[in-house]
Every structure is written in structure tokens, then in C-alpha cells.
C-alpha distance (Angstrom), angle and dihedral (degrees) to the residues before:
residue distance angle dihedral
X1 . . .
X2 3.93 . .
X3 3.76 82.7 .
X4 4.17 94.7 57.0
X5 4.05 83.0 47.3
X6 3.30 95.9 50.0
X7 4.00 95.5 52.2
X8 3.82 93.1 47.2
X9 3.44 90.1 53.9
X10 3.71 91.3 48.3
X11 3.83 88.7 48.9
X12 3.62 90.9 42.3
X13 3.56 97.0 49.5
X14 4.10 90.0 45.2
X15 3.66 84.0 56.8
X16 3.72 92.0 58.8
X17 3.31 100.4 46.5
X18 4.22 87.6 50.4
X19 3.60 82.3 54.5
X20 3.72 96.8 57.0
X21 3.41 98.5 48.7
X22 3.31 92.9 47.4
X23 3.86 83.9 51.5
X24 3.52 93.0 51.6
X25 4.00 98.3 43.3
X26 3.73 86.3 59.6
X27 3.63 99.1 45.9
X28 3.92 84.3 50.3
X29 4.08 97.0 53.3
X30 4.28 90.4 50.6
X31 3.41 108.8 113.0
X32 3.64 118.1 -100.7
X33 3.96 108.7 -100.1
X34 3.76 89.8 -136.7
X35 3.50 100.7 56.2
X36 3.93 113.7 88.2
X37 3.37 123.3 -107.7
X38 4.10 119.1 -134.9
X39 3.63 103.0 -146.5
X40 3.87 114.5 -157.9
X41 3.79 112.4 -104.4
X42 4.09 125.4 -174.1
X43 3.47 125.3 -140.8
X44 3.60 130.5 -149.2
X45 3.78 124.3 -149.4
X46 3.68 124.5 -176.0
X47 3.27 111.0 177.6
X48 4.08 129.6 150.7
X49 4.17 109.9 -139.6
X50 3.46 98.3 120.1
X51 3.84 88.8 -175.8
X52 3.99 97.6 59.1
X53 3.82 98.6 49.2
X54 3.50 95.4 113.0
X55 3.75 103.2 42.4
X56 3.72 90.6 43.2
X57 4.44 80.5 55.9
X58 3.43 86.9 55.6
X59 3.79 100.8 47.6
X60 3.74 84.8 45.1
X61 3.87 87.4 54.6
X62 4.05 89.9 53.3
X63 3.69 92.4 46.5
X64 4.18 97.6 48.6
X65 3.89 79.5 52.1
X66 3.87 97.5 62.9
X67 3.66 89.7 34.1
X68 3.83 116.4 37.6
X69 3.33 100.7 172.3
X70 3.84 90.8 62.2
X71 3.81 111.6 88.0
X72 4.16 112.7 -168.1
X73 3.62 126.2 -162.1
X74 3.63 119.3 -171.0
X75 3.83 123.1 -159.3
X76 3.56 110.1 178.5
X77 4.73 120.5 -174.9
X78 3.93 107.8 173.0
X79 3.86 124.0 100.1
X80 4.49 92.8 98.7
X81 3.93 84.6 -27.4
X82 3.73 115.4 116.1
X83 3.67 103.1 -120.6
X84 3.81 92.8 -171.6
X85 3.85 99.2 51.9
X86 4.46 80.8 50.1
X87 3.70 87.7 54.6
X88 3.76 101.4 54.1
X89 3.74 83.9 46.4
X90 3.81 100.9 48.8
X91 4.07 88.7 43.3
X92 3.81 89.9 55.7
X93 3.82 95.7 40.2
X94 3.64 89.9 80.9
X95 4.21 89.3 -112.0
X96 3.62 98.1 89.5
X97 3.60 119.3 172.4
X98 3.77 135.0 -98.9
X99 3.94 89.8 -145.1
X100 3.79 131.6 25.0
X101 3.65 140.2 170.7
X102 4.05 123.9 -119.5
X103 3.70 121.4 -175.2
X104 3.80 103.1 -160.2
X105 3.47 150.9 -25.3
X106 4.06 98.3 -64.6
X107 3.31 87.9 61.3
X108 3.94 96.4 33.9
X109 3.91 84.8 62.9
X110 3.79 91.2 48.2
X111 3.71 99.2 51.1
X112 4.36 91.9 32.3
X113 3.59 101.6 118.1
X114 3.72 92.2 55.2
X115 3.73 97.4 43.4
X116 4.31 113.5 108.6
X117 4.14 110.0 -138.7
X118 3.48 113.2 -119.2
X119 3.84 103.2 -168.9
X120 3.88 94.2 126.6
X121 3.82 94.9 52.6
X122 3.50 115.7 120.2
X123 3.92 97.2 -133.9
X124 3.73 91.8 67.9
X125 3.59 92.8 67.6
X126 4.45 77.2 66.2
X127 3.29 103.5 50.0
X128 3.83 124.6 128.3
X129 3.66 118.8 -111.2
X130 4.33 106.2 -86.8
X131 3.96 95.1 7.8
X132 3.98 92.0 105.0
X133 4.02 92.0 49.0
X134 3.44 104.3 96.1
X135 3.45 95.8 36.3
X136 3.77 93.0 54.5
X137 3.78 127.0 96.8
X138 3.80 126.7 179.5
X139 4.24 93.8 -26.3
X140 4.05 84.8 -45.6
X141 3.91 117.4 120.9
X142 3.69 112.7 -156.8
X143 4.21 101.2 176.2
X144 3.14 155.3 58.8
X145 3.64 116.5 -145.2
X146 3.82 121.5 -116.1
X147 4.11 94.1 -152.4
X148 3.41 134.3 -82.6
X149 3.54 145.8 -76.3
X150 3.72 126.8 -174.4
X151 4.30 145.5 164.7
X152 3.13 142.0 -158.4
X153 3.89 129.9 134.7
X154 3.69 114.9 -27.2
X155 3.72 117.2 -153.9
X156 3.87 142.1 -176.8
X157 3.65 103.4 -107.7
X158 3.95 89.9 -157.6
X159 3.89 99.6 46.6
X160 3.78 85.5 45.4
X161 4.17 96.3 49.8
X162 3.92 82.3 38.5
X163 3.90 94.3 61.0
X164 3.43 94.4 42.9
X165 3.78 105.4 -102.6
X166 3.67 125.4 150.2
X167 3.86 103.3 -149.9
X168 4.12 94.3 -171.2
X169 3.71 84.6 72.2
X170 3.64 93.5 59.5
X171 3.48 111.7 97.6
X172 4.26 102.0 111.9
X173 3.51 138.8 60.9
X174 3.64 92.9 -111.6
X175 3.91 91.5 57.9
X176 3.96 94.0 47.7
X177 3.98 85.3 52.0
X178 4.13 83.3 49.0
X179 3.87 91.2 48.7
X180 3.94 95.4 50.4
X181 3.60 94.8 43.7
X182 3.56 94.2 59.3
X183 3.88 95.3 45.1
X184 3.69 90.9 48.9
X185 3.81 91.8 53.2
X186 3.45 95.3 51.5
X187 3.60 100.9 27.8
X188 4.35 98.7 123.9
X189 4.19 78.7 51.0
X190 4.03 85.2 62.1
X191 3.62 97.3 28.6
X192 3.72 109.2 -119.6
X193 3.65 141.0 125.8
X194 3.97 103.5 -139.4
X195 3.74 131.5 4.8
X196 3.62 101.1 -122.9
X197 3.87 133.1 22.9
X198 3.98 112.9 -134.5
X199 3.60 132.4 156.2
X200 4.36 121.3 -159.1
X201 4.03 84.9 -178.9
X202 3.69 154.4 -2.1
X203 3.78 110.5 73.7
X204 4.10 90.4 -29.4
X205 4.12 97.0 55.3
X206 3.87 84.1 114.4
X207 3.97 98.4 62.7
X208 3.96 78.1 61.3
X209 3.74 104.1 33.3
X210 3.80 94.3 41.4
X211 3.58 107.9 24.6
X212 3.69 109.7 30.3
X213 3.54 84.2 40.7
X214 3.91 96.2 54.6
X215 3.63 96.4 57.9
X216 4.35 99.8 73.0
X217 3.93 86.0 53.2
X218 4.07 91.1 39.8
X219 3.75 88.0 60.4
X220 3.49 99.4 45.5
X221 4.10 110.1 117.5
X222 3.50 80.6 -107.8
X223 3.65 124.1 7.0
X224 4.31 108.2 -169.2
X225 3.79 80.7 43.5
X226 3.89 93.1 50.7
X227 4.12 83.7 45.2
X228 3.86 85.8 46.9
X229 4.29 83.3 55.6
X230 3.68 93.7 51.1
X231 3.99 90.9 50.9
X232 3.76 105.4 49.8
X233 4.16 88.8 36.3
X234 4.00 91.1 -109.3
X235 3.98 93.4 121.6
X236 3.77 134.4 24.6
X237 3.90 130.3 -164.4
X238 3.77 82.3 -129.9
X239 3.99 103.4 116.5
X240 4.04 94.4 -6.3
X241 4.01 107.3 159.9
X242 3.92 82.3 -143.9
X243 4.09 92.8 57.0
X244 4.12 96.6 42.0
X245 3.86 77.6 51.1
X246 3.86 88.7 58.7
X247 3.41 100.2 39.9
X248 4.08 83.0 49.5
X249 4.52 86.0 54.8
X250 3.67 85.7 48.3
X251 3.99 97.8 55.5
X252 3.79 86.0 50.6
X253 3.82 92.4 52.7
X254 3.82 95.8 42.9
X255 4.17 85.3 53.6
X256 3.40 96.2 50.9
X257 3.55 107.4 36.1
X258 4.21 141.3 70.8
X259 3.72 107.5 -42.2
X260 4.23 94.8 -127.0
X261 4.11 93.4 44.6
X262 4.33 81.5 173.9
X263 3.27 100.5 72.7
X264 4.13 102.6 38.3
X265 3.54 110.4 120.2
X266 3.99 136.4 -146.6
X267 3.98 86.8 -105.7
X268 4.09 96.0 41.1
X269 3.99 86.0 51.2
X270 3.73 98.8 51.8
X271 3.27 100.5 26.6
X272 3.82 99.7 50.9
X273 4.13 87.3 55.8
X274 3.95 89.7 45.4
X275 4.05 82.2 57.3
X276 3.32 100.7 49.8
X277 3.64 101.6 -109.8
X278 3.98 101.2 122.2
X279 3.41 129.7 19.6
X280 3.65 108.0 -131.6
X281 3.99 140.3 31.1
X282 3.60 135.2 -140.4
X283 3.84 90.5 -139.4
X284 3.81 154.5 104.0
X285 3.78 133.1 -118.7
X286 3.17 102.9 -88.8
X287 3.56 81.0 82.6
X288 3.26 91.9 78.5
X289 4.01 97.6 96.8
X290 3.94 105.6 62.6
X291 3.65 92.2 33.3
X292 4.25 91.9 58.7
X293 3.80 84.9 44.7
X294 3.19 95.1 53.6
X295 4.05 97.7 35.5
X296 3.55 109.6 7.7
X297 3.38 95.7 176.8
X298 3.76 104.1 52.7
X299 3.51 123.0 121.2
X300 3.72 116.5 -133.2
X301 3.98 145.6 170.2
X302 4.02 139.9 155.3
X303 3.56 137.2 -98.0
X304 3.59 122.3 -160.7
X305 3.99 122.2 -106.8
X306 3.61 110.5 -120.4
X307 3.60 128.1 -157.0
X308 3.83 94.4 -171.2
X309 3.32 161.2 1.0
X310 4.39 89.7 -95.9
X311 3.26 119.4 112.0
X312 3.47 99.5 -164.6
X313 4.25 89.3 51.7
X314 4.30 87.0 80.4
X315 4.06 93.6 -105.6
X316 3.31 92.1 147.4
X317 4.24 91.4 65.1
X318 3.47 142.8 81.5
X319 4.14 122.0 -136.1
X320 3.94 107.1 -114.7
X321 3.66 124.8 176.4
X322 3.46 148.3 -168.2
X323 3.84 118.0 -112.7
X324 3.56 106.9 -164.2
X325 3.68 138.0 -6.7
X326 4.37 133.5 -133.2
X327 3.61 106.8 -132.8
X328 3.74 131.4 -175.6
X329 3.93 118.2 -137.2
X330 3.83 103.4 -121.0
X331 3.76 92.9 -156.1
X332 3.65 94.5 70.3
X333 3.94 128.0 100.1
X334 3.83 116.7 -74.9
X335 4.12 88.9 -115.1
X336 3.82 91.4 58.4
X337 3.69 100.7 43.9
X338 3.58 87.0 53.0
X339 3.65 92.7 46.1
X340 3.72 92.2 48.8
X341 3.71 89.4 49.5
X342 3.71 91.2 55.0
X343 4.30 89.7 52.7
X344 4.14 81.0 55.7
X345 3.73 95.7 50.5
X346 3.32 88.2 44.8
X347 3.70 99.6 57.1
X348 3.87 93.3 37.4
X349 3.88 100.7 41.4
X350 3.70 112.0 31.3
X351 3.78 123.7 78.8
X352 4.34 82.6 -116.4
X353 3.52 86.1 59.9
X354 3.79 102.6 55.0
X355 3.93 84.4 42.3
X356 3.56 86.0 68.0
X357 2.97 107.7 41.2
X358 3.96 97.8 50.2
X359 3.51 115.6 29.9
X360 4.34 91.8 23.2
X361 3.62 109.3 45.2
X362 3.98 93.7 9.3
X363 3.82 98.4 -129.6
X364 3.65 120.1 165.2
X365 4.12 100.3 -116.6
X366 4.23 105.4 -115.0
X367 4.05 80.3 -165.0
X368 3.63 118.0 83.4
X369 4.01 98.9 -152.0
X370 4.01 86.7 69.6
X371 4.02 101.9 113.5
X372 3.68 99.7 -177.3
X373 4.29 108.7 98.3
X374 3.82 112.3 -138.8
X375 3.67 118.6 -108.1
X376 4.16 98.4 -121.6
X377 3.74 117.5 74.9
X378 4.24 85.0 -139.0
X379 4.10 89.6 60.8
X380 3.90 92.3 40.3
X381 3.69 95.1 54.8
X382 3.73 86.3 50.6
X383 3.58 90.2 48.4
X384 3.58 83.5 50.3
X385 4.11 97.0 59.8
X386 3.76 85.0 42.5
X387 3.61 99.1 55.3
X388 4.39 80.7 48.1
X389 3.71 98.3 50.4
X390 3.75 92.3 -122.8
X391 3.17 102.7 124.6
X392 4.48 135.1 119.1
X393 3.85 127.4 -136.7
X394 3.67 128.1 -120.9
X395 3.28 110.8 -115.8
X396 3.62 114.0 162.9
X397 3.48 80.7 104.1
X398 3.42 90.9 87.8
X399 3.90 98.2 50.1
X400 3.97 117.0 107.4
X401 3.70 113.3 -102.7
X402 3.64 120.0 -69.9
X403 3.86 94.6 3.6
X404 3.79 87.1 115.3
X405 3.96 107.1 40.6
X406 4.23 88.7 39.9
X407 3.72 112.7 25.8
X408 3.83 110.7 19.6
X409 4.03 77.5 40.3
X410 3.82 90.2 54.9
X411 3.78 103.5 37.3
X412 3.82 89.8 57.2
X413 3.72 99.2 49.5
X414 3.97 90.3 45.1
X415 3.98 91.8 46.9
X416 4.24 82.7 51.0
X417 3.64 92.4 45.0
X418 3.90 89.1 48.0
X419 3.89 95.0 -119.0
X420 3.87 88.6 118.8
X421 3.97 136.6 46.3
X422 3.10 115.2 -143.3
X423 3.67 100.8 -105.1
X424 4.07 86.3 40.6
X425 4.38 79.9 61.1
X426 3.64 93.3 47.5
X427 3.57 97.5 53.2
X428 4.25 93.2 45.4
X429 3.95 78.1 56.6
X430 3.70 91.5 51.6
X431 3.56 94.3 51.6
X432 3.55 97.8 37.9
X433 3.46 92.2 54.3
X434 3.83 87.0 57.0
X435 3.16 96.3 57.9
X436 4.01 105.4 46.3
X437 3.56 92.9 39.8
């Protein structure tokens, strides 16, 4: 009997002392209370570039790698859908998003009291002279740039070099006129019909009514303050040195262009340069398409569009612009707005991030620490004049709705057509303006 009593109480004892350990393995494995604990956070994108869903997956992929506890979902309307009529509807649904995208300061001041500042992000200290402009309000930066785009005049680098022409010395009026005089003289020796391909209507009036027409308030000492002028009655376009410089660009185009500019289309303009048939283009880089299809082999690049012979007006530069903006929704929790702020850095500071957004979805970098060279010659050569500084805003922006697709649309054809002086056009401007703003 003391034999049974002894080996329970050896069994029971063994027990115990499983126990304990047991006990005292499980107290060991809790997590230490002074260690932080990464909670998992979602982000929301919304975002409307149809054409970048799946390399924007895959940079998502690479990102939830390095940080796990970061879970994005990306819900993309764009491709004929109106992105901005989605967006007022998702932010009133009660699912708003973490991360958005706002194209410029219309809709900056719509959406303001849910944008995040971004001031102490390290990307800014990157950016490319201009690109944080119209994203700016009052010293506060609200976006992150998308890339760039930009025109100017687009030119056969061959044809050029083959006539003789030193395009590094173009950077005034003066030298444009030079240029196109000496392609028009020996334009059966090159081949082509007209020296430059420009359009004031048809399906093209915009590279004239918005583009052209951007560059006299571009080079204004400052342009929103100029646009400021116009609006409270302070300043007129009336007599500007900056306009009677435009007006001075245009009679050069008209002379050495098509001789019906009304009626060139989109696909006449680009196409006609693709072919060989002028030597330069008043156009951007999104250009770039059609023309390789048509001549993928042609070598390409931009000169600036003067408006004088000042150095000091910018002459030497080409307008580029920001597209669209990445914008994080103030109203969110602290953990998400910091989350969403790392998925920015990431894409704009890591070597990942300029991957994708050069060789994937074939952005122009707005940040000047981005290394890797674009693959077009149209998006080098603005790489080019933002890596020199010498580059113009976009500020139509700014203009009152309508003034660009009715009156700045209308004054140019009728000063082309001869309806208008000059100074006739710069007062229909003037009053215009008045009206629309």
C-alpha cells in the first residue's frame, strides 16, 4: 500500500512540475509589454489611370512585402469614366479613401478641407522647380506629383543638323526666325512642304488656344499674380510687353506654316511631322505614340518658344506641367495617414519607386533625384529642361471658365483671318476676361 502511495505521489508531483514549466514557457513567449505593437492598417487608393493598374498591383505587391502590416486596396474609375463625379460620391459614401488624386487647384479648393499637409515629407526636398505650384496653398503642400508632361517646339534633330542649324543657340525670338528661314530656303533640299506643323482650329484649335496662348502669361514676372491683376481689374493684357511678344511668335508661325491653319487637324499636325513633311511641331510629348508608329526611328527633341529677344523673359524654356496630383484624405485616422504617407515615400524615394514610375508606367519623374533616363527622346529632352531649371508653369488653370476653349479660341483665329489687329485682340481678351471671371 505505501508503495501505490508513494507512486501517485511521484506521478502526481511529476504532473506539477509539467505544469509549471509549462506555466513558465508560456509566460516566457508573451510579448514584452514595452515593445510596440504594429497594428495592421488598410489603405484605400482611388485613383483613375486606367493604363497603370497593373504596375501600380505590382508596386503594391513590393511594398506589402517590406511592410506587412500595411494592407492596400486599389480601386481605380477612369478610361471614359468620370473620375471626379466617383470621387464626390465615394467621399460622401461614408468609405472615403486613404489616397486620392487631384489635378489642380479648382479641384484642390474643392476637396481642401480633406487634404493632409505634406510639408515634412522628404520628397519635397526633390521636387522640380514649379511642380508644387498648383498644389500649394498659403506655404501648405498638399501633393505629390504624378510626373510631368510638357511642349514646346518639336524638331527633327537630323533635318536640323543636316541644314546646318545649331539648336543650342536657340533660345530668342530672333534665333527661331534664323532657324525657319533657313529651313524654308532650303526646304525641297530636306524634302518638306512647310517648316513647322501648327493648327489654330479643327480638332487641334487647343495647341493654339491653350498652349500658344499660355506662354505670354507663363513669362510674366509672376504669372498667378498677373492672373490675380486681371481678376480684381488691377492689370489688363491691353499693351503687356509679354502679349505683343506673343502676338510677335504667332506672326512667325502663321509665315511659316500650312497656308489654311483652320482646318489642320490633331492627325494632319502629328502625322505630317511623323512623315517627314515639316520639320518641327507645335506639340507636347504625348505625341510621342503616333509619331513612333509612324517613324519609329526618328530622332526628336524640343526647343523652347520664345517670345523675344529678353533673356530675363524665360525664352530659353519650355512650359511643363503637372497632370494630376496624389493626395492624402486628412480626415482619416492618424495610423492610416501615416501609412499612406509611407506608400508615397515609397514610390517617390526608393529605387522601386523610380522603377515604376519610368520604365512601368512611363511618367516623366517631377523629382530631380530620379537617375533612371526615360526611354523616348520627347520625355528625355523634357527631363533635360527639368534637370536645368528652365522650365514655364501652366497656368491656364487659373483662367475663368471657357475663356480658353471660346475667347482665347476666337481671338486667335480672327487675328489669323485678319478680322482683328492685334491691339483690337488684346482688348476682346480684356473684356472677355471681365466677363467670365
Amino acid at each position: 500500500m505505501k508503495k501505490i502511495i508513494s507512486l501517485v505521489l511521484v506521478l502526481v508531483m511529476s504532473m506539477l512540475l509539467l505544469i509549471g514549466c509549462q506555466d513558465e514557457s508560456a509566460e516566457t513567449n508573451q510579448p514584452d509589454a514595452n515593445e510596440p505593437v504594429v497594428e495592421d492598417v488598410v489603405v484605400d487608393i482611388f485613383q483613375f489611370k486606367v493604363e497603370i493598374v497593373e504596375q501600380l498591383d505590382a508596386l503594391v505587391d513590393d511594398f506589402e512585402k517590406q511592410y506587412p502590416h500595411i494592407d492596400i486596396v486599389m480601386d481605380t474609375v477612369g478610361g471614359g469614366q468620370d473620375y471626379s463625379a466617383a470621387l464626390r460620391v465615394r467621399m460622401n459614401s461614408g468609405n472615403q479613401p486613404a489616397i486620392f488624386n487631384v489635378p489642380g487647384p479648382t479641384e484642390r479648393d474643392m476637396w481642401r478641407e480633406f487634404l493632409e499637409p505634406l510639408n515634412d515629407q522628404d520628397w519635397i526636398q526633390y521636387a522640380a522647380k514649379g511642380t508644387l505650384d498648383n498644389i500649394t496653398v498659403d506655404g501648405n503642400i498638399y501633393g505629390v506629383p504624378f510626373g510631368l508632361e510638357g511642349y514646346g517646339i518639336i524638331y527633327n534633330v537630323s533635318m536640323l543638323k543636316d541644314a546646318g542649324i545649331d539648336t543650342s543657340k536657340i533660345d530668342t525670338l530672333s534665333e527661331l526666325s534664323e532657324a525657319f528661314s533657313i529651313l524654308d530656303e532650303k526646304k525641297d533640299e530636306l524634302g518638306i512642304d512647310v517648316v513647322l506643323s501648327y493648327s489654330v482650329g479643327a480638332s487641334a484649335w487647343w495647341t493654339a488656344a491653350y498652349h500658344t496662348f499660355n506662354i505670354p502669361f507663363a513669362m510674366q514676372e509672376d504669372p498667378m499674380a498677373f492672373i490675380d491683376s486681371l481678376n480684381d481689374g488691377t492689370g489688363q493684357i491691353y499693351s503687356n510687353d509679354r502679349f505683343e511678344g506673343f502676338f510677335d511668335l504667332l506672326d512667325l508661325f502663321f509665315e511659316y506654316s500650312y497656308e489654311d491653319l483652320i482646318t489642320v487637324t490633331y492627325d494632319a499636325q502629328v502625322s505630317n511631322f511623323a512623315l517627314g513633311k515639316t520639320a518641327m511641331l507645335h506639340q507636347g510629348n504625348w505625341t510621342i505614340g503616333m509619331i513612333q508608329e509612324i517613324s519609329p526611328e526618328i530622332e526628336m527633341a524640343f526647343l523652347p518658344i520664345p517670345l523675344s529677344d529678353n533673356k530675363a523673359w524665360g525664352n530659353d524654356s519650355i512650359p511643363v506641367g503637372v497632370p494630376n496630383f496624389w493626395v492624402v484624405n486628412s480626415q482619416l485616422e492618424p495610423e492610416v495617414k501615416e501609412a499612406a504617407k509611407k506608400f508615397l515615400n515609397f514610390m517617390m524615394n526608393t529605387d522601386r519607386g523610380h522603377r515604376f514610375l519610368v520604365e512601368e508606367a512611363q511618367f516623366i519623374p517631377a523629382f530631380t533625384h530620379v537617375k533612371i533616363q526615360p526611354k523616348d527622346p520627347l520625355a528625355k529632352s523634357i527631363q533635360d529642361y527639368v534637370y536645368a531649371g528652365r522650365i514655364l508653369p501652366w497656368v491656364w488653370h487659373g483662367f475663368p471658365a471657357g475663356f480658353n476653349e471660346i475667347d482665347a479660341k476666337q481671338a486667335i483665329q480672327e487675328y489669323y483671318l485678319g478680322k482683328r489687329t492685334r491691339s483690337e485682340v488684346m482688348i476682346f481678351l480684356d473684356e472677355m476676361w471681365q466677363e467670365k471671371k
